[in-house]
N, CA, C and O atoms as a MOPAC input file, in Angstrom:
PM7 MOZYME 1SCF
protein

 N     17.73200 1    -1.92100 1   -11.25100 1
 C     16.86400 1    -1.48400 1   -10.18200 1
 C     17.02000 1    -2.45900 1    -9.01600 1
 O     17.09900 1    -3.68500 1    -9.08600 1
 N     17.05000 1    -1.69900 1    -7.95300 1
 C     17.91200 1    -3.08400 1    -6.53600 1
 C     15.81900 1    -3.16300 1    -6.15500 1
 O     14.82600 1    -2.70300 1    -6.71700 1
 N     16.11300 1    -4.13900 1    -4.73400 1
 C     15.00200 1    -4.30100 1    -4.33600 1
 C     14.61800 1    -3.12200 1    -3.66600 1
 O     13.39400 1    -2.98900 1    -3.66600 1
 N     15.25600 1    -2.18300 1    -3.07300 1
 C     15.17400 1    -1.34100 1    -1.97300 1
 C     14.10800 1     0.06800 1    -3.33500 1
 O     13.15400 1     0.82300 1    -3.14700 1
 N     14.73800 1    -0.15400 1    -4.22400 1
 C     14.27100 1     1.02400 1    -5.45800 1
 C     12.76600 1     0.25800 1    -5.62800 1
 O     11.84200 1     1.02800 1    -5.36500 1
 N     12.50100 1    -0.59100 1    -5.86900 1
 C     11.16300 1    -1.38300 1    -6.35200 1
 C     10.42500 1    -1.14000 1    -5.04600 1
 O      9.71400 1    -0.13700 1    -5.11000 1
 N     10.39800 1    -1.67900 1    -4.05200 1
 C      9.89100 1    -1.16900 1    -2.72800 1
 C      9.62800 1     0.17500 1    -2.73000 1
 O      8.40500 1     0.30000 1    -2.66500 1
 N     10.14400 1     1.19200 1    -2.77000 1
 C     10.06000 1     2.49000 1    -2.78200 1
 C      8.89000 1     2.57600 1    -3.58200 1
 O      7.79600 1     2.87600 1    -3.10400 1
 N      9.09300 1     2.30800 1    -4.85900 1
 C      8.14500 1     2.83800 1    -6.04500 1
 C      6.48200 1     2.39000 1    -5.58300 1
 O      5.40600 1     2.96900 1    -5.73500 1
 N      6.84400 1     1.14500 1    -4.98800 1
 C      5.49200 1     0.42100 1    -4.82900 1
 C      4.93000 1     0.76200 1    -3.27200 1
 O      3.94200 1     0.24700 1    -2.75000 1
 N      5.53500 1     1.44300 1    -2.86700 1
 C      4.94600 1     2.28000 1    -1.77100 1
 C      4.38000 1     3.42400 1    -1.85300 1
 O      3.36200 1     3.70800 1    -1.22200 1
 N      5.09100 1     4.35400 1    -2.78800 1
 C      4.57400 1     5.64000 1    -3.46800 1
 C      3.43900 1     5.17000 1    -4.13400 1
 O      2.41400 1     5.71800 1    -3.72900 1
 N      3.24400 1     4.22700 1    -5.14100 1
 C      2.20300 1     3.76700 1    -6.13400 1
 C      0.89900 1     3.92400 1    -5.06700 1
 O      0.02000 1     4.78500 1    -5.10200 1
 N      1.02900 1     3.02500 1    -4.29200 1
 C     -0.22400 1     2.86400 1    -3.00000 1
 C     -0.13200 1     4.44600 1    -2.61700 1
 O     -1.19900 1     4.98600 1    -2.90900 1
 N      0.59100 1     5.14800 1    -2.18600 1
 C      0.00300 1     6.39100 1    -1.54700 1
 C     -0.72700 1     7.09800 1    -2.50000 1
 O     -1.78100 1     7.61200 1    -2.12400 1
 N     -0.33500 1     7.24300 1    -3.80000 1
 C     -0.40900 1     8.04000 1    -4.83700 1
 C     -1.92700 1     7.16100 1    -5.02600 1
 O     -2.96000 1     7.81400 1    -5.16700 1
 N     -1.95800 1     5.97300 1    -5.01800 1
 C     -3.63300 1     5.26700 1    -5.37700 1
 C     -4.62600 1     6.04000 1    -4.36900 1
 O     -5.63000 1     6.71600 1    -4.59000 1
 N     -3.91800 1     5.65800 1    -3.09800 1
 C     -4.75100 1     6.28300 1    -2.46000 1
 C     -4.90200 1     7.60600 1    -1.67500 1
 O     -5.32300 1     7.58200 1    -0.51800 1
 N     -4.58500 1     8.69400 1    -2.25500 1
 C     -4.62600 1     9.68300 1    -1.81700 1
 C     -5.71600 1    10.75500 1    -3.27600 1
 O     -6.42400 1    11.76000 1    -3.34300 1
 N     -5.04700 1     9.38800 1    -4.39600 1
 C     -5.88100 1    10.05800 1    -5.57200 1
 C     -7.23000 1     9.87500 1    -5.30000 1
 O     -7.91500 1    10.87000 1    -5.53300 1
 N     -7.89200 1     8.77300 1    -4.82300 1
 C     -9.43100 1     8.55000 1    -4.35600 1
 C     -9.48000 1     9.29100 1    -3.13700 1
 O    -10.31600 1     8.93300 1    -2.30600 1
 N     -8.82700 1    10.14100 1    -2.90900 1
 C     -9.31700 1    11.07700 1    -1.20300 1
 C     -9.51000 1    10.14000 1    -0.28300 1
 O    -10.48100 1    10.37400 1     0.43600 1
 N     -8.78900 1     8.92200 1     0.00900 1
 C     -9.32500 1     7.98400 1     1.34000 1
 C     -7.89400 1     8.05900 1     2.30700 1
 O     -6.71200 1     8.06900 1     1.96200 1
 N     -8.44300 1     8.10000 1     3.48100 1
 C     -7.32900 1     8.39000 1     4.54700 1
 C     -6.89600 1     6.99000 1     4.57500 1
 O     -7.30700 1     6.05300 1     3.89000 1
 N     -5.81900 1     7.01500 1     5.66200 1
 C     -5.44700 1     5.54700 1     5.57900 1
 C     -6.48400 1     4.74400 1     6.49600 1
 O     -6.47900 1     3.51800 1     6.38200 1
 N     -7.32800 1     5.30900 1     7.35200 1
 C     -8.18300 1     4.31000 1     7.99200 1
 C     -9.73000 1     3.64300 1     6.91000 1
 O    -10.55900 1     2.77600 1     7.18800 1
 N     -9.54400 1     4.66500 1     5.45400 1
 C    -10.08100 1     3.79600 1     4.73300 1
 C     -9.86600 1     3.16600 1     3.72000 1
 O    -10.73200 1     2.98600 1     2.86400 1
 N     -8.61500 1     2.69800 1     3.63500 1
 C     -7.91600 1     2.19000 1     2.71600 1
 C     -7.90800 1     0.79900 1     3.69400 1
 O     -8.17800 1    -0.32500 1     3.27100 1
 N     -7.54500 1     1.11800 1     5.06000 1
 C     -6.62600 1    -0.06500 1     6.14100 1
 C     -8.15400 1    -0.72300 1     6.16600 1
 O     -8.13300 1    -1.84700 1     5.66400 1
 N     -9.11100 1    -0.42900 1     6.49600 1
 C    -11.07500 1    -0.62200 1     6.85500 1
 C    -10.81600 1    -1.79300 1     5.08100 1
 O    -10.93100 1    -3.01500 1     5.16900 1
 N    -10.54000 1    -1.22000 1     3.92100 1
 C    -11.04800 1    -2.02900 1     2.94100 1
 C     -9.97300 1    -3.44900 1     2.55000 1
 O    -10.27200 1    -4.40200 1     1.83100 1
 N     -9.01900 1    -3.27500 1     3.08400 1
 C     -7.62400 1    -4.01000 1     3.15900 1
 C     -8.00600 1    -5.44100 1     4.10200 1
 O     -7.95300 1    -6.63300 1     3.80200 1
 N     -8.42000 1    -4.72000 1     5.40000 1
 C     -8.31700 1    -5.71500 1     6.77000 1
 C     -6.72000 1    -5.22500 1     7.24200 1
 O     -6.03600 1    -5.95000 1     7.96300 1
 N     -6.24600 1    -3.93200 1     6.74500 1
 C     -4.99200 1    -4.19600 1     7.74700 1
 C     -4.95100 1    -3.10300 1     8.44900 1
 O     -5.27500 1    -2.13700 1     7.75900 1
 N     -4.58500 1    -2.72600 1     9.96700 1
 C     -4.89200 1    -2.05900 1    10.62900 1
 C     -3.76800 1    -0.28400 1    10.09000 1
 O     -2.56800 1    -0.21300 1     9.82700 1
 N     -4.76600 1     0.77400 1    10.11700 1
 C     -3.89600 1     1.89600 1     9.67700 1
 C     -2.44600 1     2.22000 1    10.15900 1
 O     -1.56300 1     2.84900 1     9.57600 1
 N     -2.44400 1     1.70900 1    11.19800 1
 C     -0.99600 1     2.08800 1    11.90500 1
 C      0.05700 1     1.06800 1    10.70100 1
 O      0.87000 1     1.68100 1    10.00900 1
 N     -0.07200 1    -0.56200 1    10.55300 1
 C      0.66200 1    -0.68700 1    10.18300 1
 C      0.26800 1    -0.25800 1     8.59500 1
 O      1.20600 1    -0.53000 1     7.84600 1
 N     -0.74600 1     0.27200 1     7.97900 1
 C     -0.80700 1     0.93100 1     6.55100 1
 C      0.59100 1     2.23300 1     6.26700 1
 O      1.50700 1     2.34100 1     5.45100 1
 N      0.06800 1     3.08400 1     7.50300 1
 C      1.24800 1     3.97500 1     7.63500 1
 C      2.19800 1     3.90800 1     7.56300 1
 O      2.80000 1     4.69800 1     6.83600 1
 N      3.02600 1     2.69500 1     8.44700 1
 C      4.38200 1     1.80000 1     8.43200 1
 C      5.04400 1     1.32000 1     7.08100 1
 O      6.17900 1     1.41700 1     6.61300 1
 N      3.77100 1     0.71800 1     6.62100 1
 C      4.14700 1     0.46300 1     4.82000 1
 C      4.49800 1     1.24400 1     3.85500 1
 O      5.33800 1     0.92500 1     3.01400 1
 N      3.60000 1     2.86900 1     3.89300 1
 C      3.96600 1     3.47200 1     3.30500 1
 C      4.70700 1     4.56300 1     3.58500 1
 O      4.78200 1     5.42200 1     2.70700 1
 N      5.52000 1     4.79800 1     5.05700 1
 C      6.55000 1     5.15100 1     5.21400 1
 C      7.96900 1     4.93300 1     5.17800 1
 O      8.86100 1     5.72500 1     5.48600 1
 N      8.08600 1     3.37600 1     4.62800 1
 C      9.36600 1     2.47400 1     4.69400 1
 C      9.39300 1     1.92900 1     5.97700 1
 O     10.41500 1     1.24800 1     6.07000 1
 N      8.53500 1     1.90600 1     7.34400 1
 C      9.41100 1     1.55900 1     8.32900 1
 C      8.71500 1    -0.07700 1     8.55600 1
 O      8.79000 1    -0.82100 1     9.53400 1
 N      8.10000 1    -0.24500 1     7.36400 1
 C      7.58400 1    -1.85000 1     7.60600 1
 C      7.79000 1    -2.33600 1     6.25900 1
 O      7.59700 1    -1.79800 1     5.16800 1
 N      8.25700 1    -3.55600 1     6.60900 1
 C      8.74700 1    -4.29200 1     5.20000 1
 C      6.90500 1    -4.59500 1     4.37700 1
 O      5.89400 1    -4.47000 1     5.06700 1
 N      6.85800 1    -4.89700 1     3.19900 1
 C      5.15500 1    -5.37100 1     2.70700 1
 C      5.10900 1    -6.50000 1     2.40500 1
 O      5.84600 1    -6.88500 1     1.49600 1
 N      4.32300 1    -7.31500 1     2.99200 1
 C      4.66600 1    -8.88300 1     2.82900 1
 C      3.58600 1    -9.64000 1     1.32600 1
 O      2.40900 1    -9.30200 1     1.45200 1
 N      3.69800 1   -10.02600 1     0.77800 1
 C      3.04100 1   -10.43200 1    -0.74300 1
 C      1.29100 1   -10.38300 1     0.08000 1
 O      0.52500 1    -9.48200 1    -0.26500 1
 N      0.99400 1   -11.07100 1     0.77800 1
 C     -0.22300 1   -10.90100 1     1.26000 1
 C     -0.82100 1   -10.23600 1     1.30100 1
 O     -1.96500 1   -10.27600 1     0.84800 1
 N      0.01600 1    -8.77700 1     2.21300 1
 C     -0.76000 1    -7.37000 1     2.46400 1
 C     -0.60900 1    -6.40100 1     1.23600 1
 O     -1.20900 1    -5.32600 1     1.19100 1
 N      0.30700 1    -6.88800 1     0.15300 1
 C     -0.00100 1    -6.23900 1    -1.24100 1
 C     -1.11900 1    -6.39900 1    -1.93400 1
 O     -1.89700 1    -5.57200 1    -2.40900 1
 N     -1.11100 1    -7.40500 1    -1.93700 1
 C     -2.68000 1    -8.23900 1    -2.52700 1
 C     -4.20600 1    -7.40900 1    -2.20800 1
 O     -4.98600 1    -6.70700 1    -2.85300 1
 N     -4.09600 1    -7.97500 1    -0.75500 1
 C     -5.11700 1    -7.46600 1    -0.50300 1
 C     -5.44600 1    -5.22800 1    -0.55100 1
 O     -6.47800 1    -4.57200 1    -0.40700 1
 N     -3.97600 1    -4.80500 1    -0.82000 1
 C     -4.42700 1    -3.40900 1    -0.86800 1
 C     -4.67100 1    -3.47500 1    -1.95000 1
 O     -5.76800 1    -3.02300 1    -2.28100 1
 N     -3.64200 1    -4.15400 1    -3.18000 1
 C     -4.58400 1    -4.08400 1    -4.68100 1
 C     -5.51900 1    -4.35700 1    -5.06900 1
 O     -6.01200 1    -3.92300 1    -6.11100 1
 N     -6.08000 1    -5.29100 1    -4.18600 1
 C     -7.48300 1    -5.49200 1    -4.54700 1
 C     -8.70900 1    -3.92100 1    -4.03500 1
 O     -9.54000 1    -3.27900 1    -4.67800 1
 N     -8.20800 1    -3.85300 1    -2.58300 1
 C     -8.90500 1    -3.23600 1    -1.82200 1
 C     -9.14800 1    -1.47300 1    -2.71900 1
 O    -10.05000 1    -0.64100 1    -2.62000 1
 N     -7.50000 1    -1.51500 1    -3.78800 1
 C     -7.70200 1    -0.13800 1    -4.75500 1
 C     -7.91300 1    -0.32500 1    -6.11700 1
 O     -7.16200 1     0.20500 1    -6.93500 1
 N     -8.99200 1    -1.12400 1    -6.49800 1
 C     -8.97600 1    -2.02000 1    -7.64700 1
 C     -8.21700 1    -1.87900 1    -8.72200 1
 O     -8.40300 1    -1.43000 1    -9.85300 1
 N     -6.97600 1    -2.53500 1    -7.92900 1
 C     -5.52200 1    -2.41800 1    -9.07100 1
 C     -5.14800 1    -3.75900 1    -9.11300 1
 O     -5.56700 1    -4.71100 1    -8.45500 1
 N     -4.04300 1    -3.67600 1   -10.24700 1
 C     -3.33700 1    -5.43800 1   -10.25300 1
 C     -1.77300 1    -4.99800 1    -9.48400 1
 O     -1.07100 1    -4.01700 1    -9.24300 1
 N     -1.80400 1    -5.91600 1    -9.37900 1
 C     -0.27400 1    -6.29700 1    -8.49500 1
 C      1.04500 1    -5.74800 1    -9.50500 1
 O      2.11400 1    -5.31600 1    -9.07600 1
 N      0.56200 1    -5.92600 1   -11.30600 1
 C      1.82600 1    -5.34700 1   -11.94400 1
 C      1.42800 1    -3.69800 1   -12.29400 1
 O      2.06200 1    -3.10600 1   -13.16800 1
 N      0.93300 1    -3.39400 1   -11.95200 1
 C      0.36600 1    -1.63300 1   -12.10100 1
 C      1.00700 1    -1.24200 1   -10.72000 1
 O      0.91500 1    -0.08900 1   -10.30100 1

């Protein structure tokens, strides 16, 4: 599995978290601290996810970082 495949998955994971709780991205980005535009960016591929802003969405979808 390259990095580009792991990225993928863990972008889907977050949409799939949060689309399963019905929250748009301005309330996912509202429980995060990160603004929706770049939420969108993340989970479109066009923004890299930096360990920080993972964190805080797993927390923000009360998940762990290896789920």
């Amino acid at each position: 599995m390259t990095q580009k495949d792991t990225e993928m998955i863990v972008r889907q994971r977050i949409r799939g978290l949060r689309l399963a709780r019905s929250w748009t991205l301005d309330t996912l980005a509202s429980r995060c601290f990160i603004s929706a535009s770049t939420l969108s960016r993340i989970e479109t591929g066009h923004q890299r996810i930096t360990l920080e802003q993972l964190v805080a969405i797993a927390k923000a979808l009360g998940t762990s970082l290896d789920q």
